[in-house]
N, C-alpha and C positions, 0 to 999 in steps of 0.2 A: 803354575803352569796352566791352571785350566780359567786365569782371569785372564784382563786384561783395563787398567787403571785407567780411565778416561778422566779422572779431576783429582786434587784432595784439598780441603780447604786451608788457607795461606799461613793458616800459624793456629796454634792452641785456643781450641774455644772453651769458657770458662761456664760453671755453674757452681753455686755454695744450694747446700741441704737447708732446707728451713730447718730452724733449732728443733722441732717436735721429731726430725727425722734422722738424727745426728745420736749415733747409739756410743752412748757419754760412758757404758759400761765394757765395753769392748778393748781390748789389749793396744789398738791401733785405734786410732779417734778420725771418722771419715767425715770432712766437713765440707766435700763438695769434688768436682773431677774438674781433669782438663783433657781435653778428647783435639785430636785432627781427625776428620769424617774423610772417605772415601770413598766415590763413585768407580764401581765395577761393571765390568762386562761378564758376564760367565759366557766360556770360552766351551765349556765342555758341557758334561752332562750333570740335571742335578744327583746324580745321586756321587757326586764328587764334592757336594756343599758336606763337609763333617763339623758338626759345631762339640764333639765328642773326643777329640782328641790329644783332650788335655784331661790332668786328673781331676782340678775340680770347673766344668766347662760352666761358662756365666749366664748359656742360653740352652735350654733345651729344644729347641724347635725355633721352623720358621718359616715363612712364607711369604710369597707374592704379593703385594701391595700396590695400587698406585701412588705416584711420585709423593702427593701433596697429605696422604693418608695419615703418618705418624704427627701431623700438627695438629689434626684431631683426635689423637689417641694418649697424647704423652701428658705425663703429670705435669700439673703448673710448671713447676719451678726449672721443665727444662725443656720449657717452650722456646725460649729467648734462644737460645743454643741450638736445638733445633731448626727454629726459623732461618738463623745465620751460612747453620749450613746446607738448606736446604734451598738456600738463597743462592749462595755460590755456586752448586754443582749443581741448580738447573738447567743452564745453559749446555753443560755437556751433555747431560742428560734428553736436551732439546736435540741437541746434534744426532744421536742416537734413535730416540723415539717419536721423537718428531713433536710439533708445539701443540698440538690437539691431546697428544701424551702426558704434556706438562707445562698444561696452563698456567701463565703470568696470574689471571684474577683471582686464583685461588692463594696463593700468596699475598696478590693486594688485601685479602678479606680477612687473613691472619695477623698480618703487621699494618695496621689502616695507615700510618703515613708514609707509606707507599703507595697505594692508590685508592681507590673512593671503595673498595670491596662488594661484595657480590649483592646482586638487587635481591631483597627477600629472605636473608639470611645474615643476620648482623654478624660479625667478627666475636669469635669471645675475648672477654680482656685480657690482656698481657700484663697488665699489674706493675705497677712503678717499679723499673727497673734501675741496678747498677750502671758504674760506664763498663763492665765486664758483661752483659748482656742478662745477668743474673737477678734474683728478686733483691728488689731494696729493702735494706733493714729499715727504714721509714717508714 
């Protein structure tokens, strides 16, 4: 009631764990996720964001970012997944906050064959990928 869904991405975006991060002693064996991403409006006020009410919640806190933020923040391995989605629900994102909001070149400079990426600040690597957008066991 206090969103309001402006995109979500077209189907299941994939990522597998590097082996060193794959906990082989656990009851349940976690080798990677599959996420659909979705672009929101908040509609209301935040103190209507509760990431609290569940028993055991997966995020304690959270915060304001710009659009292009989390492709410089997130661990390797799920960049590729990231990028994807953050490919897709820019354009809604553009519709909403406008293209000064959520610059194209900052994308070109994350995924370089997409565009030439930003002058002065090379791309970090993406690392040979899957056709799942995931790290290649190669």
């Amino acid at each position: 009631e206090h969103v309001e869904i402006l995109g979500a991405t077209p189907g299941w975006l994939r990522y597998r764990l590097p082996h060193r991060a794959v906990r082989q002693n656990e009851r349940h064996v976690c080798i990677g996720q599959k996420q659909v991403w979705f672009l929101l409006r908040l509609m209301g006020d935040e103190s209507h964001v509760r990431l609290d009410l569940t028993e055991t919640p997966e995020f304690d806190h959270w915060r304001w970012v710009d659009f292009w933020y989390p492709m410089e923040h997130v661990v390797m391995f799920k960049r590729g997944v990231y990028a994807r989605a953050l490919r897709h629900l820019a354009p809604f994102a553009r519709l909403v906050a406008g293209t000064q909001a959520v610059p194209q070149v900052l994308l070109d400079a994350w995924i370089p064959e997409l565009g030439a990426g930003r002058p002065g600040r090379p791309p970090r690597p993406l690392g040979k990928r899957d056709a799942n957008g995931g790290p290649s066991k190669n």
